[in-house]
N, CA, C and O atoms as a CHARMM CRD file, in Angstrom:
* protein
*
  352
    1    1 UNK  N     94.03300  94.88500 103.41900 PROA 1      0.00000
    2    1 UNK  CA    93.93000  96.32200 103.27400 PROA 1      0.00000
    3    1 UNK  C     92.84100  96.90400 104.17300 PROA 1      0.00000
    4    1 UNK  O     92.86500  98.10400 104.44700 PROA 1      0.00000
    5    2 UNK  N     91.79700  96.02100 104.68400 PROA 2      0.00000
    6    2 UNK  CA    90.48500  96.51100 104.90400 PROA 2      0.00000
    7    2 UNK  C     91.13600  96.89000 106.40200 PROA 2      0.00000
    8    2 UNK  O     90.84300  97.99500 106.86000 PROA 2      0.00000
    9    3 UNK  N     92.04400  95.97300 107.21000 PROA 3      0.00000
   10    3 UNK  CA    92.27700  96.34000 108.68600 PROA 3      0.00000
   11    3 UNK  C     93.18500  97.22900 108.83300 PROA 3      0.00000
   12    3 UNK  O     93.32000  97.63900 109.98600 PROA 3      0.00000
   13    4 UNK  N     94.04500  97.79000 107.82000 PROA 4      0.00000
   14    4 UNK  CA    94.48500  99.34500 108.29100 PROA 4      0.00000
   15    4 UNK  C     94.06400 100.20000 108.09200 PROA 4      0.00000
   16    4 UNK  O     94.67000 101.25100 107.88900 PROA 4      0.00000
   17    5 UNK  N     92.98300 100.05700 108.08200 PROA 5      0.00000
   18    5 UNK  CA    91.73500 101.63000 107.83000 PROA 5      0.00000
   19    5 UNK  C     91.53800 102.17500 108.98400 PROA 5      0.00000
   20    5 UNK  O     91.68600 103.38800 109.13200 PROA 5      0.00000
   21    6 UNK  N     91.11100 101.22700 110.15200 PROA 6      0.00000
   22    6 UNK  CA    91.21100 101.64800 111.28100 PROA 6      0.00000
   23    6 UNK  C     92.08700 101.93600 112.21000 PROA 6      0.00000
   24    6 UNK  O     91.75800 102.36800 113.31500 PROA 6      0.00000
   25    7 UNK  N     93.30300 101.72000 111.84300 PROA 7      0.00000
   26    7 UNK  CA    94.85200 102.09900 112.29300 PROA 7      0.00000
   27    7 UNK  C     94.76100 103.62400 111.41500 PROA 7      0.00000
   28    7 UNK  O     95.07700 104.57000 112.13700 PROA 7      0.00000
   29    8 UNK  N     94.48700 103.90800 110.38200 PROA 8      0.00000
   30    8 UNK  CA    94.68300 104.97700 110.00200 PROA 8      0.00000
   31    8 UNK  C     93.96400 106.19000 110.40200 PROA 8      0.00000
   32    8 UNK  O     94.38000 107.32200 110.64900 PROA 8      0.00000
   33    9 UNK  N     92.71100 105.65400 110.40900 PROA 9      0.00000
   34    9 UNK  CA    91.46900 106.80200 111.19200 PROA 9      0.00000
   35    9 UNK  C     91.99200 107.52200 112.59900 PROA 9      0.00000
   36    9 UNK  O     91.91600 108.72700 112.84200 PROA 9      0.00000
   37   10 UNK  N     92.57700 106.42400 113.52300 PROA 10     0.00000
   38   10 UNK  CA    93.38100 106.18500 114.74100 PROA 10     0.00000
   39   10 UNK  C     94.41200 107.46600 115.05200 PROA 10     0.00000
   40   10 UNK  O     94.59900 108.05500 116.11700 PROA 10     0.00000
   41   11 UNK  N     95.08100 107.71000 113.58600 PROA 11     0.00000
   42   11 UNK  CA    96.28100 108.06100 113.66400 PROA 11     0.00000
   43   11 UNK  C     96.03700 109.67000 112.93000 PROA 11     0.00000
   44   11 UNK  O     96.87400 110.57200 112.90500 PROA 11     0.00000
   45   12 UNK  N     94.83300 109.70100 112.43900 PROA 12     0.00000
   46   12 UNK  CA    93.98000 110.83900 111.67000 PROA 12     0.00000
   47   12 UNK  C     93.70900 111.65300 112.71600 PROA 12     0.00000
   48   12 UNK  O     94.06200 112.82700 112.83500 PROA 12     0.00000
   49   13 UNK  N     92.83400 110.75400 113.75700 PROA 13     0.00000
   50   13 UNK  CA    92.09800 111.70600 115.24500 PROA 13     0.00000
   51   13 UNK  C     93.05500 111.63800 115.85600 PROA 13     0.00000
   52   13 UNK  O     92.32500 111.13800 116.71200 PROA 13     0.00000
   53   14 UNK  N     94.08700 111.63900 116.33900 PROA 14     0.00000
   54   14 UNK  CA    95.37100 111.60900 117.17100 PROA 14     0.00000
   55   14 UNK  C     96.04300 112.93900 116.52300 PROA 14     0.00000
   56   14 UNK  O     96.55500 113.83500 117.19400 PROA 14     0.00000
   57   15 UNK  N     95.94400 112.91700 114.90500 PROA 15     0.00000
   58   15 UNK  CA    96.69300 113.92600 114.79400 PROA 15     0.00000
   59   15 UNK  C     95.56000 115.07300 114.80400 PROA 15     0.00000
   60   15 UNK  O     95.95400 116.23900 114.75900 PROA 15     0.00000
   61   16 UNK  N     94.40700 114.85700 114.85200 PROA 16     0.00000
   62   16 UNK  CA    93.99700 116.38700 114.57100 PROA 16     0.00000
   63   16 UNK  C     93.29400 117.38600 115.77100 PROA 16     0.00000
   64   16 UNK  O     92.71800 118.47300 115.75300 PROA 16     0.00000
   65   17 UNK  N     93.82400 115.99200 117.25000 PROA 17     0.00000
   66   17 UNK  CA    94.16600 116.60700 118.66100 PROA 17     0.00000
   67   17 UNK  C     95.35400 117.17200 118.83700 PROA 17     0.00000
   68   17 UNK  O     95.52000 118.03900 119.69500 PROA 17     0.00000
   69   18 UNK  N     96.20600 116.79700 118.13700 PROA 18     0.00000
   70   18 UNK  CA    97.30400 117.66900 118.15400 PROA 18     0.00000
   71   18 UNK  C     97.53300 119.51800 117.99700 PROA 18     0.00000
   72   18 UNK  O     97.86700 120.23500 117.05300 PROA 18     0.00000
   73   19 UNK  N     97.25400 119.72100 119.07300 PROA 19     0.00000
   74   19 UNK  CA    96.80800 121.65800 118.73200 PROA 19     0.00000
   75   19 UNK  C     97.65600 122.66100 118.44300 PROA 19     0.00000
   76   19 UNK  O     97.54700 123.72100 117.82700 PROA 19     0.00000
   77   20 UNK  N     98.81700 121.92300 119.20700 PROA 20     0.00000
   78   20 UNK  CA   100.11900 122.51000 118.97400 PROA 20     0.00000
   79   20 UNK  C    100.74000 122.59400 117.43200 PROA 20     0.00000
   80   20 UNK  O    101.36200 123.56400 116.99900 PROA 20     0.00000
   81   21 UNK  N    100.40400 121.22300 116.59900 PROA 21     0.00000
   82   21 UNK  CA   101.04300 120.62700 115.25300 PROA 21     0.00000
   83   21 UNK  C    102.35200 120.76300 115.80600 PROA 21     0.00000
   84   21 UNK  O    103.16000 121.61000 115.42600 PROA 21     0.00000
   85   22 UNK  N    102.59800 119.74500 116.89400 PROA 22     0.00000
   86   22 UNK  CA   104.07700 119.34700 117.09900 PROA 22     0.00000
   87   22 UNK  C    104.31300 117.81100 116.24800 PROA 22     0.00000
   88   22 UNK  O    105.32100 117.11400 116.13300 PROA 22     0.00000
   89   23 UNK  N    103.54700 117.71900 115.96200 PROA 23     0.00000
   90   23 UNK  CA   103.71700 116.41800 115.01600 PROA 23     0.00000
   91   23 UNK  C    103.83700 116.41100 113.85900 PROA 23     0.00000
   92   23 UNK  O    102.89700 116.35100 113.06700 PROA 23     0.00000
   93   24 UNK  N    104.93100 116.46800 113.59100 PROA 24     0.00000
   94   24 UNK  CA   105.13400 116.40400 111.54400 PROA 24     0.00000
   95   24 UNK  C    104.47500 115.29100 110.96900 PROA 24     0.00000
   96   24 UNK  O    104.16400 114.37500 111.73100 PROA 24     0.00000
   97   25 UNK  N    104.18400 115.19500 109.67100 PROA 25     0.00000
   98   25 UNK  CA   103.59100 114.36300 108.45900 PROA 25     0.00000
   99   25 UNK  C    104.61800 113.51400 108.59400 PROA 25     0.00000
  100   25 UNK  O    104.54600 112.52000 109.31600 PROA 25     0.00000
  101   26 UNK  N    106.08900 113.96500 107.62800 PROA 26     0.00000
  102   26 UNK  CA   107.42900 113.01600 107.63600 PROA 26     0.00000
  103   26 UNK  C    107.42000 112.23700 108.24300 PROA 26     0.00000
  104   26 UNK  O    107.33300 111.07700 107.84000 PROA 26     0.00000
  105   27 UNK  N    107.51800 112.62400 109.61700 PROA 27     0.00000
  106   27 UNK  CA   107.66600 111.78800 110.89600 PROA 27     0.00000
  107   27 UNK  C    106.74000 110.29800 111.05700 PROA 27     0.00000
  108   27 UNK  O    106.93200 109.10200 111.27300 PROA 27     0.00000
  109   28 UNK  N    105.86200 111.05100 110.85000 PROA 28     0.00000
  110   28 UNK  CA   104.75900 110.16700 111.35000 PROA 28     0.00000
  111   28 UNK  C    104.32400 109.27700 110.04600 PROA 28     0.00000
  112   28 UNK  O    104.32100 108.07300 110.30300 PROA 28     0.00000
  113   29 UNK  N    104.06900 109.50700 109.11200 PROA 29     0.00000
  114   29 UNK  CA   104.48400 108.47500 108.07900 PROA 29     0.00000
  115   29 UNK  C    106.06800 107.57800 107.83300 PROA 29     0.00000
  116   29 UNK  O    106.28400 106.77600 106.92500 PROA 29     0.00000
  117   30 UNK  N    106.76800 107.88000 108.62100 PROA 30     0.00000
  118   30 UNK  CA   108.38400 107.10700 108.88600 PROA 30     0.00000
  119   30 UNK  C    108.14400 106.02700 109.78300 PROA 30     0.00000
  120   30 UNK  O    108.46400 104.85100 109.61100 PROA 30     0.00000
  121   31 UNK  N    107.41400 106.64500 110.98000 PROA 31     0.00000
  122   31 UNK  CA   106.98000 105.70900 112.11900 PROA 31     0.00000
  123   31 UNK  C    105.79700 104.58900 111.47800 PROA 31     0.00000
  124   31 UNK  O    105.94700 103.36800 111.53200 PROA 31     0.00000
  125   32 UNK  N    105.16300 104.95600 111.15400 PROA 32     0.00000
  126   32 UNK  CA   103.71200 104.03500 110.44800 PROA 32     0.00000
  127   32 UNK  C    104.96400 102.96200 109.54800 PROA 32     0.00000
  128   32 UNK  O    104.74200 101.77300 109.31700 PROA 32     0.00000
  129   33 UNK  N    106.05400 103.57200 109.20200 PROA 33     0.00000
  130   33 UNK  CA   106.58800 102.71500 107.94200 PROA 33     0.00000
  131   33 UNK  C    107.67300 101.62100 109.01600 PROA 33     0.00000
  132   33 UNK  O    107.77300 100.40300 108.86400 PROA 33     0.00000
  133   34 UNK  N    108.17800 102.19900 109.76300 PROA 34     0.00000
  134   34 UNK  CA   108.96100 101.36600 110.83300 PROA 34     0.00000
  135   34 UNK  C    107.97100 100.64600 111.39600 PROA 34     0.00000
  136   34 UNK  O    108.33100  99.48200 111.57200 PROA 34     0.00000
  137   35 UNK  N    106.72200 100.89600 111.79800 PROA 35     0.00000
  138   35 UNK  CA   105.96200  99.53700 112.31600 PROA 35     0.00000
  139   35 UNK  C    105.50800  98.49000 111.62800 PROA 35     0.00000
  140   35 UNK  O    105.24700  97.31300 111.87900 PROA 35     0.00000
  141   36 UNK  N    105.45900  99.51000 110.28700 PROA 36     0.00000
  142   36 UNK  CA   105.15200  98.31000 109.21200 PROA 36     0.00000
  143   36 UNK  C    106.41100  97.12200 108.76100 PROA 36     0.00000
  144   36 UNK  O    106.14500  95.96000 108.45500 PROA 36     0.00000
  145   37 UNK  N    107.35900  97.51600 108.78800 PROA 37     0.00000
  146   37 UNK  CA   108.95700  97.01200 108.85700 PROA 37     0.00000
  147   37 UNK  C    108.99900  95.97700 110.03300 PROA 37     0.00000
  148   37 UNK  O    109.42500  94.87500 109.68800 PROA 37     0.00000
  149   38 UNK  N    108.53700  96.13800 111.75000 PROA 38     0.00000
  150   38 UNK  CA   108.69800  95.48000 112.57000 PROA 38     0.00000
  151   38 UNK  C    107.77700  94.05800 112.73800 PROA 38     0.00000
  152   38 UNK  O    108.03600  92.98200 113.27500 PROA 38     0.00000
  153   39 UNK  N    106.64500  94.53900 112.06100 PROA 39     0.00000
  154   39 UNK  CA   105.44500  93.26600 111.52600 PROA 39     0.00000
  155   39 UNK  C    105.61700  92.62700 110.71600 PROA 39     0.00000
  156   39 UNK  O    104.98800  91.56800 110.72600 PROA 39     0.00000
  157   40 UNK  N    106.74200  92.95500 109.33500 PROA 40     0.00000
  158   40 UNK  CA   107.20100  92.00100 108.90600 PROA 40     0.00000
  159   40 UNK  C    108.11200  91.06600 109.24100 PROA 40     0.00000
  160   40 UNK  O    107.89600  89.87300 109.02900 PROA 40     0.00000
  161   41 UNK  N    109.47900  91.61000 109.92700 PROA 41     0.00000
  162   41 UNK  CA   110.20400  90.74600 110.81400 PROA 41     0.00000
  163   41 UNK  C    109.80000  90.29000 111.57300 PROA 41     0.00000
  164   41 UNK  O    110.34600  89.19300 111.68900 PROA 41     0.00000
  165   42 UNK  N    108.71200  90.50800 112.65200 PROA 42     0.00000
  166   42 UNK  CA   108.05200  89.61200 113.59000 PROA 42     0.00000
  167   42 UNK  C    107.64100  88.57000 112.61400 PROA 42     0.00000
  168   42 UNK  O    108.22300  87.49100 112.71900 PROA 42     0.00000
  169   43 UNK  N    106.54800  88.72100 111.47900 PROA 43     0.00000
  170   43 UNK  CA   105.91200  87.50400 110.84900 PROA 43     0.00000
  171   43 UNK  C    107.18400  86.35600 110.46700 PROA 43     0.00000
  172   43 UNK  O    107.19000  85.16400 110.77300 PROA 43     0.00000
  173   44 UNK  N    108.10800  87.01900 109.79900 PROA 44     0.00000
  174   44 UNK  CA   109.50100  86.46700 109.49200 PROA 44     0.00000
  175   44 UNK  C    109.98800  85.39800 110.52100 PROA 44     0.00000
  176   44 UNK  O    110.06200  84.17300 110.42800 PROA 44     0.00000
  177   45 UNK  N    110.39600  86.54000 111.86200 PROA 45     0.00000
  178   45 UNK  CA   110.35300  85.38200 113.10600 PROA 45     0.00000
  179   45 UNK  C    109.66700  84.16000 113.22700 PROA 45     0.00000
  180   45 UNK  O    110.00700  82.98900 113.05700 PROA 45     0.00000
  181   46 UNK  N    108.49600  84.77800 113.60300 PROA 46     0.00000
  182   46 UNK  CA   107.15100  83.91500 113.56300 PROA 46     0.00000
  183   46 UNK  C    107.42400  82.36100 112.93900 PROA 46     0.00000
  184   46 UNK  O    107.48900  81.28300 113.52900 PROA 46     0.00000
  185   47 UNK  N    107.58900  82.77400 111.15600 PROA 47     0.00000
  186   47 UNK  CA   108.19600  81.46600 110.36300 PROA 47     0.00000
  187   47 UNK  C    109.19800  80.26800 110.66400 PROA 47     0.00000
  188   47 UNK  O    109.27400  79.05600 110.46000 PROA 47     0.00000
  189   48 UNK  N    110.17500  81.64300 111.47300 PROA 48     0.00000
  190   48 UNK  CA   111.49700  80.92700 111.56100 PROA 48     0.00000
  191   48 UNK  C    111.33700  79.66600 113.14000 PROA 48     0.00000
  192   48 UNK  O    111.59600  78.46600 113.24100 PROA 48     0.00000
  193   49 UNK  N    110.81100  80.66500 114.11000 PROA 49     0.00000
  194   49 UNK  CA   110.20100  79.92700 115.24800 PROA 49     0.00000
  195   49 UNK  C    109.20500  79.08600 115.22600 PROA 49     0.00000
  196   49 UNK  O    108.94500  78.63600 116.34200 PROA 49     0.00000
  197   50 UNK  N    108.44600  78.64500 114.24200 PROA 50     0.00000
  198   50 UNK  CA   107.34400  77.61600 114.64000 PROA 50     0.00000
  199   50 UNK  C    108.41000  76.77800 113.85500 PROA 50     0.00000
  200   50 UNK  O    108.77400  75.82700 114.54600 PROA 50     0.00000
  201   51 UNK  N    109.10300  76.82900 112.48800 PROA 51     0.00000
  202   51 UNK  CA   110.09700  75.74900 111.86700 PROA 51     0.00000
  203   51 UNK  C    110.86000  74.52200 113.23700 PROA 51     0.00000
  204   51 UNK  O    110.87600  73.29200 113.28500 PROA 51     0.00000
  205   52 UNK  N    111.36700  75.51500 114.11600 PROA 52     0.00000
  206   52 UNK  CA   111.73200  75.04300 115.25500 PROA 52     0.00000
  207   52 UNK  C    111.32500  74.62200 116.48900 PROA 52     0.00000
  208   52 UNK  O    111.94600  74.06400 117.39400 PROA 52     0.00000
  209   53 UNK  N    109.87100  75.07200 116.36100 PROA 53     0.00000
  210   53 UNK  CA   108.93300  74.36400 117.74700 PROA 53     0.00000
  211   53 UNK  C    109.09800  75.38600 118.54800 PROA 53     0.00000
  212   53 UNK  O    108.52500  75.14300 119.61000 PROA 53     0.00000
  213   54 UNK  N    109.77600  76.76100 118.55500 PROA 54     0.00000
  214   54 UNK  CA   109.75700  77.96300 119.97500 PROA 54     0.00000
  215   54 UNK  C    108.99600  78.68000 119.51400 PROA 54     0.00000
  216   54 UNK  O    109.10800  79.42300 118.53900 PROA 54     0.00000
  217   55 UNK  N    107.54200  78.37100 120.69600 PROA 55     0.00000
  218   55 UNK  CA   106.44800  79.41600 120.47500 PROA 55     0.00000
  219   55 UNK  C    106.48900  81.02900 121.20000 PROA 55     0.00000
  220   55 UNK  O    107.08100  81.54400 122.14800 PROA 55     0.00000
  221   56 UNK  N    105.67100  81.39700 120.34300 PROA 56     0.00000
  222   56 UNK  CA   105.51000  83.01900 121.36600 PROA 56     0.00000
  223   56 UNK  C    106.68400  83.94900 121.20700 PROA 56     0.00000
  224   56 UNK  O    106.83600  84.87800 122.00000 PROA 56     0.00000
  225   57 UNK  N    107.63900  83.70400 120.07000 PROA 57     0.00000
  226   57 UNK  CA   108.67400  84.82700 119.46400 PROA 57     0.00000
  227   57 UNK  C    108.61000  85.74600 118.98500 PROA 57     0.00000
  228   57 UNK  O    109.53200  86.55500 119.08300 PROA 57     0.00000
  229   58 UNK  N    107.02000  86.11400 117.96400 PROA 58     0.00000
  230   58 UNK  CA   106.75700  86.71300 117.51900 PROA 58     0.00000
  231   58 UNK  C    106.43500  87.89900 118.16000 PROA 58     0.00000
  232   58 UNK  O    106.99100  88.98000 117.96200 PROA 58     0.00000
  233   59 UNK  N    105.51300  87.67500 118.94500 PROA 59     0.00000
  234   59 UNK  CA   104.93600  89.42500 119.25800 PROA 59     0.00000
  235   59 UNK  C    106.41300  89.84900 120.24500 PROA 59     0.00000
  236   59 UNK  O    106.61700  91.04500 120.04100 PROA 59     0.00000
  237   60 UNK  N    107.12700  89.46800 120.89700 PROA 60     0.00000
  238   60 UNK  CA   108.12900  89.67800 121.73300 PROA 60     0.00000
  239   60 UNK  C    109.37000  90.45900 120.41300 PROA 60     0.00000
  240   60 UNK  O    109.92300  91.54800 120.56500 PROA 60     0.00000
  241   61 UNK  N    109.49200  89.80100 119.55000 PROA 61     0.00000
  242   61 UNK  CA   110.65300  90.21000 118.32100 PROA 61     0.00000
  243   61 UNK  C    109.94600  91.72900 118.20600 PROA 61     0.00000
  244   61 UNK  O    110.56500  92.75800 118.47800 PROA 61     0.00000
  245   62 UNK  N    108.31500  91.69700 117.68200 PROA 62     0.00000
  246   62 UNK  CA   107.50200  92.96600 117.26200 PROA 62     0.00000
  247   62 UNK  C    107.68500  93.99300 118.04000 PROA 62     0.00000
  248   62 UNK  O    107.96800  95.05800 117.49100 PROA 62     0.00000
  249   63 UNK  N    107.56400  93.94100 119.59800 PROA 63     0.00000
  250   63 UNK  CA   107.14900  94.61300 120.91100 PROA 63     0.00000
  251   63 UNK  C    108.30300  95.29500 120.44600 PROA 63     0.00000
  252   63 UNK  O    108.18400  96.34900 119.82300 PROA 63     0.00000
  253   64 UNK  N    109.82100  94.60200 120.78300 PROA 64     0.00000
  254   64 UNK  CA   111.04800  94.89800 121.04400 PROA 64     0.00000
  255   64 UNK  C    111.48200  96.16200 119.58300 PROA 64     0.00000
  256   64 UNK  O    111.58700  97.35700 119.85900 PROA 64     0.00000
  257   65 UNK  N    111.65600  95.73500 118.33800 PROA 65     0.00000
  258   65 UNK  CA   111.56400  95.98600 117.21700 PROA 65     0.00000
  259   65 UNK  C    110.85200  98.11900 117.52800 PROA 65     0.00000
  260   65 UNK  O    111.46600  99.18200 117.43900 PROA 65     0.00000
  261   66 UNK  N    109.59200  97.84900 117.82800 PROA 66     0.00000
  262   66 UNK  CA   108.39500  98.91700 118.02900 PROA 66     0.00000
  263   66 UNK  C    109.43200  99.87200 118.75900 PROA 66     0.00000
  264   66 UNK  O    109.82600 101.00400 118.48000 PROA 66     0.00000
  265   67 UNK  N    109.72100  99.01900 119.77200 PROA 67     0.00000
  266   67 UNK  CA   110.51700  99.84300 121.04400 PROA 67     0.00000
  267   67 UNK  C    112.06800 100.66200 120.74000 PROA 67     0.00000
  268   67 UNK  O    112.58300 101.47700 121.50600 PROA 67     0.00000
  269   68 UNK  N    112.53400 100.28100 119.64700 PROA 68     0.00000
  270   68 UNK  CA   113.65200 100.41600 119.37000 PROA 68     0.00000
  271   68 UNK  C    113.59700 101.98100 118.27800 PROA 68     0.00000
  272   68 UNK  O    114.29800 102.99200 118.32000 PROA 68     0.00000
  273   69 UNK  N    112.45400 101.59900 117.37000 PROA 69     0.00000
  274   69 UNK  CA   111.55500 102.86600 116.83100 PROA 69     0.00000
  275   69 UNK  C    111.48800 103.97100 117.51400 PROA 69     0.00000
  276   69 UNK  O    111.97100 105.00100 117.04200 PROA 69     0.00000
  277   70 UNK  N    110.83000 103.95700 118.84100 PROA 70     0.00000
  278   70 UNK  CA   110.41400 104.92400 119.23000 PROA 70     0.00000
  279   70 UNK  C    111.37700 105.53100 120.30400 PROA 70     0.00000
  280   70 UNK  O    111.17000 106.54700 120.96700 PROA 70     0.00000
  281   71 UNK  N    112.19400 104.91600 120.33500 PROA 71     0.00000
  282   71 UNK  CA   114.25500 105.15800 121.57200 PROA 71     0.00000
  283   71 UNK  C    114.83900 106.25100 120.28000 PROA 71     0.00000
  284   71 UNK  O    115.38800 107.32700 120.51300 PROA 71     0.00000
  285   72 UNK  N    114.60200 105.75100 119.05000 PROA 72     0.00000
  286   72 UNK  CA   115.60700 106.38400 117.79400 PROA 72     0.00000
  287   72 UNK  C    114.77100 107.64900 117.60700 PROA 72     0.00000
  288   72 UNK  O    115.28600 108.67000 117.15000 PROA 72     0.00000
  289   73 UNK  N    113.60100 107.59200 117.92500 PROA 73     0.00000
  290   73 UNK  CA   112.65100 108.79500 117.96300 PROA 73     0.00000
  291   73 UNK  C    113.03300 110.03900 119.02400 PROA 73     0.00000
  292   73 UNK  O    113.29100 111.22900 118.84000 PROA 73     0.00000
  293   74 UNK  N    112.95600 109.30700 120.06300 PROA 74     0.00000
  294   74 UNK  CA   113.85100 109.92500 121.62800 PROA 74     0.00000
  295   74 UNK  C    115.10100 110.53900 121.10900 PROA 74     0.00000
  296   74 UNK  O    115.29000 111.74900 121.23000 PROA 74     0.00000
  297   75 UNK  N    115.90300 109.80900 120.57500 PROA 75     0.00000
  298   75 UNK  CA   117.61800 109.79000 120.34100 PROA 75     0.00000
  299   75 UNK  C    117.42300 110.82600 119.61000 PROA 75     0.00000
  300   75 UNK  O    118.03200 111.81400 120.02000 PROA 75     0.00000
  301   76 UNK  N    116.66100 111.02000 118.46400 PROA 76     0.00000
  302   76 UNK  CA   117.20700 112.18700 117.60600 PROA 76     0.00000
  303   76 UNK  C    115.78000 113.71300 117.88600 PROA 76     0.00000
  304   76 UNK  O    115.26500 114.45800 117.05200 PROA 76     0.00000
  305   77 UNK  N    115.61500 113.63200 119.14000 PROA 77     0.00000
  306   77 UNK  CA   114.88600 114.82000 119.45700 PROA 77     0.00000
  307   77 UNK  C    113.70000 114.96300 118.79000 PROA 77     0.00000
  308   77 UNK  O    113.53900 116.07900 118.29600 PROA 77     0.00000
  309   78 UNK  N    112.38500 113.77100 118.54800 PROA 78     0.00000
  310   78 UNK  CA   111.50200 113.92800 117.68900 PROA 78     0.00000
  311   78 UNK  C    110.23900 113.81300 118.60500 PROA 78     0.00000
  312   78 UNK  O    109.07300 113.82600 118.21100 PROA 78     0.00000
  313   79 UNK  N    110.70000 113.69100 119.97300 PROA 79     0.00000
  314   79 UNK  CA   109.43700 113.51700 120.72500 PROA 79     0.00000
  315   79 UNK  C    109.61700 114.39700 121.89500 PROA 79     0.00000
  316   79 UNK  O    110.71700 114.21200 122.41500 PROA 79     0.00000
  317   80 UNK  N    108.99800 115.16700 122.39700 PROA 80     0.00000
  318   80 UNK  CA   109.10300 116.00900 123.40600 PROA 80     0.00000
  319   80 UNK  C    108.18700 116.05700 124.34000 PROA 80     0.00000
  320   80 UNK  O    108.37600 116.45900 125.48800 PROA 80     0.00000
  321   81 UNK  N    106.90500 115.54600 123.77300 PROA 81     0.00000
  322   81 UNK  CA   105.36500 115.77500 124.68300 PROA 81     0.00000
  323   81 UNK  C    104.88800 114.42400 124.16700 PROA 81     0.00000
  324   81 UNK  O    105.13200 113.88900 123.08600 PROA 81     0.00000
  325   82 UNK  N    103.88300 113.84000 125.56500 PROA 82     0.00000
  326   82 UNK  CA   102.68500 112.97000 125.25000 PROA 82     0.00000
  327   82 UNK  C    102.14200 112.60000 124.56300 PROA 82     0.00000
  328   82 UNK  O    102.08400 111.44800 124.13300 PROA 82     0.00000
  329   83 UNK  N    101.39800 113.84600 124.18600 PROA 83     0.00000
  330   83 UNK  CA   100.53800 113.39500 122.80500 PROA 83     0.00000
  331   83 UNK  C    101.53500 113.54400 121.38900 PROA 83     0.00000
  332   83 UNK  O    100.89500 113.91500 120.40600 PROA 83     0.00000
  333   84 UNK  N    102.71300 113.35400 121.20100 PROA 84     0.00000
  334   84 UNK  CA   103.60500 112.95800 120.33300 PROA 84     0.00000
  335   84 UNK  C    103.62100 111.83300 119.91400 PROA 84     0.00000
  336   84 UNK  O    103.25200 111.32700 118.85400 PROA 84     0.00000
  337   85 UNK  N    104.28300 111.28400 121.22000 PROA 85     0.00000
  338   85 UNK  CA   104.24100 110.03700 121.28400 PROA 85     0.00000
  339   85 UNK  C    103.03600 108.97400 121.09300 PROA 85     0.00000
  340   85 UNK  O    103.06600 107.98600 120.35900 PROA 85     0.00000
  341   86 UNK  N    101.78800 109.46800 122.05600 PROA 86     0.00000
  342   86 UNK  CA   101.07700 108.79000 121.12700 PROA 86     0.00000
  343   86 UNK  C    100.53200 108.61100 120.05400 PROA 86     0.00000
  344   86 UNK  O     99.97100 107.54900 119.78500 PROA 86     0.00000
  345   87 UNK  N    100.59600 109.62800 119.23500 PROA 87     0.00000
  346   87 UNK  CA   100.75600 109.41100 117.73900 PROA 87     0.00000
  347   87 UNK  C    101.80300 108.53000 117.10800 PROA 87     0.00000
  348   87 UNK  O    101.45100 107.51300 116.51000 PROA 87     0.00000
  349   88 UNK  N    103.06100 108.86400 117.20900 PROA 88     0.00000
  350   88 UNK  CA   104.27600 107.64200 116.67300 PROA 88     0.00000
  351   88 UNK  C    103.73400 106.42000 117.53900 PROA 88     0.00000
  352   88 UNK  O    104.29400 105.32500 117.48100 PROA 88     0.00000
């Protein structure tokens, strides 16, 4: 619990550069929840790949996973500007 404090602070000052408030709450608690979703299937991976001896699956499953998040973000018109994105 203690190391997403600083992911959260992160995501606190990100949003409260946001001047515009093009960044919804919804949103951005959906995204925090999809990364949290992609760290579990990576760890999942992770399990499944050391069972088998293929290293280095994990952060590659995560990366990909992250990336797929933020395309569905694109896809349904939720990102328009920079500092959007770097918030999600």
């Amino acid at each position: 619990m203690v190391s997403i404090i600083p992911i959260l602070l992160y995501v606190i000052i990100l949003k409260s550069l946001d001047g515009f408030k093009l960044v919804k709450w919804k949103v951005l608690v959906l995204a925090l929840a999809l990364g949290a979703v992609s760290c579990g299937l990576s760890l999942l991976g992770a399990n499944i790949s050391s069972r088998y001896e293929l290293p280095f699956y994990a952060p590659l499953i995560e990366e990909i996973l992250k990336g797929c998040a933020a395309l569905l973000l694109f896809r349904f018109n939720r990102i328009a500007f920079m500092v959007e994105a770097m918030c999600y």
